[in-house]
Residue, then its C-alpha position, 0 to 999 in steps of 0.5 A: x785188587x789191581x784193578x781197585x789199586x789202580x782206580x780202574x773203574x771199569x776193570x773193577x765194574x768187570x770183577x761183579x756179577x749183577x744183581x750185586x749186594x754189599x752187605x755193609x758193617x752196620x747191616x745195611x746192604x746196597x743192592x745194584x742192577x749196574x756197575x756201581x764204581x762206574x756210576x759214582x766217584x768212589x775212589x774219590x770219595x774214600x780217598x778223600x775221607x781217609x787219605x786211602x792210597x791203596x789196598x792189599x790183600x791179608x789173606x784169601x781162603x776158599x770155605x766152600x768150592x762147586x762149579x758154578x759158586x765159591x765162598x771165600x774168607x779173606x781180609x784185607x788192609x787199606x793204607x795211606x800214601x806213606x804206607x800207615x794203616x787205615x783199617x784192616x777189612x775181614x770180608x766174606x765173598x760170594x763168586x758165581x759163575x753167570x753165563x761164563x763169567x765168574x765175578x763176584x755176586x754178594x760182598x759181606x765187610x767187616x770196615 
């Protein structure tokens, strides 16, 4: 959250393990082989479209825990400049652990 608050897109790349998966609201999913915040202007974009100025976590819980894979239920609220709520984000994640690096592989959000 750090990373995406500060519009840090290369430290945010580094937070995803690859091939990674969004599962959109609607059903549709974006499946990317590469950095996708690096290779767009994201953090433009939704700043445009809802004057977003940050996020923050709601809550973080782990469902299920192994050595190479962790499914966590959380939810998070994104908000304006002057601190109005924009929308409030449940989501399931999927972590795994890809050659000693743990970073999210498939992000399922509620938006």
């Amino acid at each position: 959250m750090n990373a995406f608050n500060k519009r840090d897109v290369h430290e945010c790349d580094k937070n995803l393990n690859f091939p990674h998966i969004a599962v959109m609201m609607n059903g549709n999913s974006i499946f990317t082989e590469k950095p996708p915040f690096h290779s767009v202007k994201y953090f433009e974009i939704i700043s445009k479209a809802s004057e977003w100025h940050h996020s923050c976590w709601d809550c973080r819980r782990v469902l299920h825990s192994g050595k190479n894979k962790v499914h966590l239920d959380l939810q998070f609220t994104r908000y304006k400049y002057d601190g109005t709520k924009i929308a409030t984000s449940p989501a399931i994640w999927i972590m795994t652990n890809q050659d000693g690096h743990w970073g999210i592989k498939i992000r399922s959000i509620y938006m």
